[in-house]
Each structure stands twice: as structure tokens, then as C-alpha cells.
C-alpha positions as CSV (number, residue, x, y, z in Angstrom):
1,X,-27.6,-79.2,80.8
2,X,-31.5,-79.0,80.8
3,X,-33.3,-77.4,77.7
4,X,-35.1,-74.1,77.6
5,X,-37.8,-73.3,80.0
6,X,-41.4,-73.8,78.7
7,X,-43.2,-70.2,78.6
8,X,-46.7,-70.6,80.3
9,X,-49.1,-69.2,79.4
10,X,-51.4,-66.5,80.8
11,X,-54.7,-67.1,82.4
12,X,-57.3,-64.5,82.7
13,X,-59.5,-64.6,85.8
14,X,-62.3,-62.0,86.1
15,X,-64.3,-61.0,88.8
16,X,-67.7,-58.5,89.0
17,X,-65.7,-55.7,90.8
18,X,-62.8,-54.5,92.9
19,X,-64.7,-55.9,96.2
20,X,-65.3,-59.5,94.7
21,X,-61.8,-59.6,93.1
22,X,-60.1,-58.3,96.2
23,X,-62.0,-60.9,98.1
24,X,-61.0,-64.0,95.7
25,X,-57.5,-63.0,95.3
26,X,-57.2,-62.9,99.5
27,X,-58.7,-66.8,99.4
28,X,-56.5,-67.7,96.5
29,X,-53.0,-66.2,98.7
30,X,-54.1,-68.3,101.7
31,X,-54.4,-71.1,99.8
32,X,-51.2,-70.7,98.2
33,X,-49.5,-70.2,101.7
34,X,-50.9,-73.5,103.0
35,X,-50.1,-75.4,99.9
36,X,-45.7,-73.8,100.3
37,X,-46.2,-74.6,103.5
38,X,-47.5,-78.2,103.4
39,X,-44.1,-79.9,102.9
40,X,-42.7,-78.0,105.7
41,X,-40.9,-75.2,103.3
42,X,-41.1,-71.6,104.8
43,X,-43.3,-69.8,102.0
44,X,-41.8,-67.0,100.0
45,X,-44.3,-64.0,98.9
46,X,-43.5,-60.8,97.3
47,X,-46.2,-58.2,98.1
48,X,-47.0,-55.2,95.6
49,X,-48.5,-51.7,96.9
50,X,-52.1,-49.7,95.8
51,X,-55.3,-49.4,96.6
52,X,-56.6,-53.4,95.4
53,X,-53.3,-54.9,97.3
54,X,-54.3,-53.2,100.6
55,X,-57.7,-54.5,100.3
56,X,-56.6,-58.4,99.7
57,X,-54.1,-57.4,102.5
58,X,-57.2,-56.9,104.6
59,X,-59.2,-59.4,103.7
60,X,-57.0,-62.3,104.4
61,X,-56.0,-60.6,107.4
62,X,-59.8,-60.6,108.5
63,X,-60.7,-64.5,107.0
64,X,-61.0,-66.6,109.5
65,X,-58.7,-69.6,106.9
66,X,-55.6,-67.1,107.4
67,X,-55.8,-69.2,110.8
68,X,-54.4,-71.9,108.7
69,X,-51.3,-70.3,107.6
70,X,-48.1,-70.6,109.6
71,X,-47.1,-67.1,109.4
72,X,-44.1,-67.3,111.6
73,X,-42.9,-69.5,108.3
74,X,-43.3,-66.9,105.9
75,X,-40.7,-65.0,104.4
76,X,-42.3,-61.5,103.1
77,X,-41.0,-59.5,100.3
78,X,-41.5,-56.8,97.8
79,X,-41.7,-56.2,94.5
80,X,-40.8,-52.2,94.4
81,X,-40.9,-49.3,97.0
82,X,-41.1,-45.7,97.4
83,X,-38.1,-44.2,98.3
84,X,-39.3,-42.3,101.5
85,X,-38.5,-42.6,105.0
86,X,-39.4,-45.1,107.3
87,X,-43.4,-45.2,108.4
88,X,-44.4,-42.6,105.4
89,X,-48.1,-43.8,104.6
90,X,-47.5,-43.7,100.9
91,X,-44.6,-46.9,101.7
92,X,-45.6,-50.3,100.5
93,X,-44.4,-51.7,103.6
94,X,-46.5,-49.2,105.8
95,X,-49.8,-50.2,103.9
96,X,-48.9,-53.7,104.5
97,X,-48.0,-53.4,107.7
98,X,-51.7,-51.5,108.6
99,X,-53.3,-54.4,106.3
100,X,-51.7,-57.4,107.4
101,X,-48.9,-58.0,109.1
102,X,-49.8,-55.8,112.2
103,X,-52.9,-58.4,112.4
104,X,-50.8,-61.4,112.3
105,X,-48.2,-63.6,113.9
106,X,-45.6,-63.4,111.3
107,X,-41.5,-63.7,112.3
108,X,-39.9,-60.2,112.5
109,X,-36.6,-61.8,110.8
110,X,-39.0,-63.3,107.8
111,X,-40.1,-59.8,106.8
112,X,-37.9,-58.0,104.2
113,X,-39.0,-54.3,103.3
114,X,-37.1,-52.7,100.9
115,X,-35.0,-49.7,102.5
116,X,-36.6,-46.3,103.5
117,X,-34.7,-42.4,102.5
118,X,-32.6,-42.5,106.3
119,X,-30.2,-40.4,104.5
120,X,-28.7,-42.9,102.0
121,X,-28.0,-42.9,98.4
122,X,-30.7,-44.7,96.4
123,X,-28.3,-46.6,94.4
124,X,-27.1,-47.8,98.0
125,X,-30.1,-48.8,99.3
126,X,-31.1,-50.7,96.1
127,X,-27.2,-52.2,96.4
128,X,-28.6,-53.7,100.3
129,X,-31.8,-55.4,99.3
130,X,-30.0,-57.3,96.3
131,X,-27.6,-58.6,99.3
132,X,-30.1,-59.1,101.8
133,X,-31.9,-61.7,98.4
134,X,-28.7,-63.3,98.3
135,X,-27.9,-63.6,101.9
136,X,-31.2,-65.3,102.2
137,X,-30.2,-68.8,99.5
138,X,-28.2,-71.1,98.5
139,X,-29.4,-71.3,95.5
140,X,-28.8,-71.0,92.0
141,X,-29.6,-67.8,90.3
142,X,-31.6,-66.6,87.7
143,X,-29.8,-62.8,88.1
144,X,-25.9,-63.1,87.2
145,X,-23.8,-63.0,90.4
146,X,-26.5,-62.6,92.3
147,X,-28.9,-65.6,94.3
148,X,-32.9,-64.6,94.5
149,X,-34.9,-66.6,96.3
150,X,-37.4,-68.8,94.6
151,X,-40.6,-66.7,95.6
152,X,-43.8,-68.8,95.5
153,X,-46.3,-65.9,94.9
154,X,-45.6,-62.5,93.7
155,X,-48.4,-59.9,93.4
156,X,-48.1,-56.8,90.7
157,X,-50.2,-54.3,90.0
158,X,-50.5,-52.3,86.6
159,X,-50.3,-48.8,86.0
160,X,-52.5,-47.2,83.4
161,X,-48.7,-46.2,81.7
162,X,-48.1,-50.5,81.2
163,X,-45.8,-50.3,84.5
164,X,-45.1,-52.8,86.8
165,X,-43.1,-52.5,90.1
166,X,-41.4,-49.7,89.3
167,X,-40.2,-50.2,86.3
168,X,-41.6,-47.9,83.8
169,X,-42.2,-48.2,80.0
170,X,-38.8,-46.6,78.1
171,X,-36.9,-46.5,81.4
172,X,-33.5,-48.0,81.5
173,X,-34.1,-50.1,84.3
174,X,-36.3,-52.5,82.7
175,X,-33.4,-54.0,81.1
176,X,-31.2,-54.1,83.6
177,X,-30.6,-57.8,83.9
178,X,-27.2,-58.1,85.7
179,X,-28.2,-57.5,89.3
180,X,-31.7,-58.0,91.1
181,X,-32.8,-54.4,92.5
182,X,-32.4,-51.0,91.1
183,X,-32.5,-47.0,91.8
184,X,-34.8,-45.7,90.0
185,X,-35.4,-41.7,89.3
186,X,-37.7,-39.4,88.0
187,X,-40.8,-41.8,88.2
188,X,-43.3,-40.0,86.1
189,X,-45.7,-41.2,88.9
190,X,-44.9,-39.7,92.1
191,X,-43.1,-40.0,94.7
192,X,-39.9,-39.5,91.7
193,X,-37.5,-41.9,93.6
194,X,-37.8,-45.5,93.7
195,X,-36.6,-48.9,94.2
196,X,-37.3,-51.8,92.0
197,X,-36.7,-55.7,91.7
198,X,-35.3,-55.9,88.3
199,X,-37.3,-58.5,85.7
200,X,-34.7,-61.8,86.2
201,X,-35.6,-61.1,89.9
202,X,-39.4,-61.0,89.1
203,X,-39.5,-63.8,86.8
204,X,-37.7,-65.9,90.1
205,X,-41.5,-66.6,91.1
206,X,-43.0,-69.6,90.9
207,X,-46.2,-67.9,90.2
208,X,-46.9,-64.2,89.1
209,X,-50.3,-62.6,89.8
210,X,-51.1,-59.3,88.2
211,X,-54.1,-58.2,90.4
212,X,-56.0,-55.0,88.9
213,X,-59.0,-52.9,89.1
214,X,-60.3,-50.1,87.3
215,X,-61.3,-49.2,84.1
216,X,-58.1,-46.5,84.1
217,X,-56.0,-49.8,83.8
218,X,-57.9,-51.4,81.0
219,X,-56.0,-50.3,77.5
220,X,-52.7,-51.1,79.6
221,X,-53.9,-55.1,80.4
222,X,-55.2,-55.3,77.0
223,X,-52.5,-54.1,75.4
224,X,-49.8,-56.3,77.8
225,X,-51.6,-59.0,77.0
226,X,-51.2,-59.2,72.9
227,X,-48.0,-61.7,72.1
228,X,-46.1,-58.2,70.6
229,X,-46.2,-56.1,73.7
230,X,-43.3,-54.4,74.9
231,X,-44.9,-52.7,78.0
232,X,-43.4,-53.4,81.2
233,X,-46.3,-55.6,82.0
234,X,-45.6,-57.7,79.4
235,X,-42.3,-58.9,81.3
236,X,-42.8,-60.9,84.2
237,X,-43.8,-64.8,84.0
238,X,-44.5,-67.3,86.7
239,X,-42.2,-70.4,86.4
240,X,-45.3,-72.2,86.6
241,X,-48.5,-70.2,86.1
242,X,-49.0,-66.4,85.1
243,X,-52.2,-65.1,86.3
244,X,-54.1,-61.8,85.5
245,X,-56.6,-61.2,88.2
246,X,-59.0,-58.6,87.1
247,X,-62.3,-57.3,88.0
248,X,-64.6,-56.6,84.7
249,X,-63.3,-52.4,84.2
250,X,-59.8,-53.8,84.1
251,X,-60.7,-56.5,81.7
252,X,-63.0,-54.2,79.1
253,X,-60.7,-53.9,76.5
254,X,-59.6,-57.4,76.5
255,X,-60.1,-58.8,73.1
């Protein structure tokens, strides 16, 4: 039996504004594709929603080095969705979809939204994306009873509350860590209804990369960042690296 996993440690990357930092994190995700990809392994990403992820989903869509990614070998995920139906604009699948993936040649069978409102209970829906993970592996699991891939990027953002996917400081679900995707309800942000990966299922990535702009976020990364935290921010670690990807706003309170 091997030992206990050795926490890494965060590292802070900080860039002049949204633009530059949206621009550096789309580099940075190509790169990571071409390295998965490099001994032939279909590359697992898990892709986050908001105004800084649609602009890196633009920008590598536009880079003339997305070229070098295989994108029929990419297996696209994501982190959290808004319960609405299918094609609503305010979907993380939709923005990604006008961002990126209508722009490339990706595999239709590789690309893994989270469910839309077609009439469906929630708690259903939430039920089908944890077997859709696990119909996807082999492997071992992280998430009791349940196998998650081993994603090689996964991209959150951070709410000016501490949140991350949907998972929302004092809310149930963020201890919830017998299955890999959750209902949730009454999201203070709106839309109220939700679906979330759980934090075993986040923590599945090989690296985490919170990507955020603003100075609205600021006290939240700050405060996630202190060794104490207990926002839901503070949760999710990359196997191998943790990385906060902020432009200078986000970073301002950063002692």
C-alpha cells in the first residue's frame, strides 16, 4: 500500500490584466494538450464557464499552435453547469461551444456536457454524468464506487462568495464525497439550479488551474489562499501542480 499523497503546493502566476492573462492561460492549455498528447494518450480537460474562460476559449481557438493539438484525441469535460435547457446562452457548454469547439476538429463522442433541464429531475441528471465518468475508465477511483477519469487540466474560476464550480461556501454539497456529481439548489448566484462535480472528482486532476480576473474576486483568492481557509476555493489540488492564474485586480489583496 503506497503512503499518503504529497500536498503541492500552490503557485501564483500574475499577469497585467484580463487580456494578457486570458492570452497566457490559452498558450499554457495548448501546451498542456500537446504534452497529454505526446505519448499517444487522448488528453482529458475539464473546462469551467464566465467571462475569462470564454476569452482563453477564444484565444486558443484563434492561435495559430492550437494547429498542433489533435483535437479529435481530446476528451472534454466540465467542472459544473447551469441547469437550463439545451443551447441556453448562459450554459457552459454553449459558451464553449461558440468559443472553441465550434472552431475546431474535435470528436463528437470525446465531448461530455453535463445534462441540460429536458424535463428531468436534477438529482437525475447529476446521477447520468457520474455514470457517463465511470463508463469512460477502468481505473481506480478517487470517489467511492465510483471511477473518474484522470483529467490532465481542469480550469475553475472563483466567485467573489469563495465558490468554485458550483459548490458554494456552507452548502451541503461541498462535502459530499461519496459520489462524483451533485444537484445542487438554490444557488445564491443565479440561475438557482445546478450541477456540480463533487471535490474527490475535482481533486482527480492532474493539474488544477484557478483562472481569475477582477478586482470583485480579490478578498476571495486572498483569503483561499491562507493555509486556514475553508472556502470552497480552498478545496481542489492538482495531483501534481495547483495553479492560480490571476491578472493583478484578482491578485491585490494577496499578502
Amino acid at each position: 500500500m503506497s503512503g499518503p499523497e504529497r500536498e503541492v503546493e500552490s503557485e501564483l502566476l500574475i499577469h497585467r490584466d484580463a487580456s494578457a492573462l486570458a492570452n497566457a492561460v490559452a498558450a499554457r492549455f495548448v501546451t498542456a494538450l500537446v504534452d497529454a498528447q505526446s505519448n499517444g494518450r487522448v488528453a482529458e480537460v475539464v473546462l469551467t464557464g464566465g467571462r475569462v474562460a470564454a476569452a482563453v476559449y477564444k484565444a486558443v481557438a484563434e492561435s495559430p499552435a492550437s494547429a498542433t493539438i489533435d483535437w479529435q484525441r481530446v476528451e472534454f469535460w466540465w467542472g459544473d453547469e447551469r441547469f437550463l435547457p439545451p443551447g441556453d446562452p448562459e450554459r457552459n457548454e454553449t459558451q464553449a461551444r461558440d468559443a472553441l469547439l465550434n472552431h475546431v476538429d474535435f470528436d463528437p463522442a470525446r465531448v461530455h456536457p453535463m445534462p441540460a433541464d429536458t424535463g428531468q429531475s436534477p438529482e437525475d441528471a447529476a446521477e447520468a454524468y457520474a455514470t457517463e465518468l465511470a463508463a469512460t475508465i477502468s481505473a481506480l477511483s478517487d470517489v467511492k464506487g465510483r471511477a473518474v477519469p484522470a483529467f490532465d487540466v481542469l480550469m475553475l474560476g472563483v466567485g467573489p462568495d469563495g465558490h468554485v464550480a458550483s459548490l458554494f461556501p456552507g452548502y451541503p454539497q461541498l462535502d459530499v464525497v461519496d459520489v462524483s456529481a451533485v444537484a445542487v439548489h438554490d444557488s445564491p448566484k443565479p440561475p438557482p439550479t445546478r450541477i456540480s462535480l463533487t471535490v474527490p472528482a475535482l481533486n482527480r486532476s492532474r493539474e488544477v488551474w484557478f483562472v481569475v480576473s477582477g478586482a470583485d474576486k480579490a478578498e476571495a483568492v486572498a483569503e483561499a489562499l491562507k493555509e486556514t481557509s475553508t472556502l470552497p476555493a480552498s478545496a481542489p489540488k492538482g495531483r501534481n501542480r495547483t495553479l492560480w492564474l490571476l491578472d493583478e485586480e484578482a491578485a491585490s489583496q494577496i499578502q
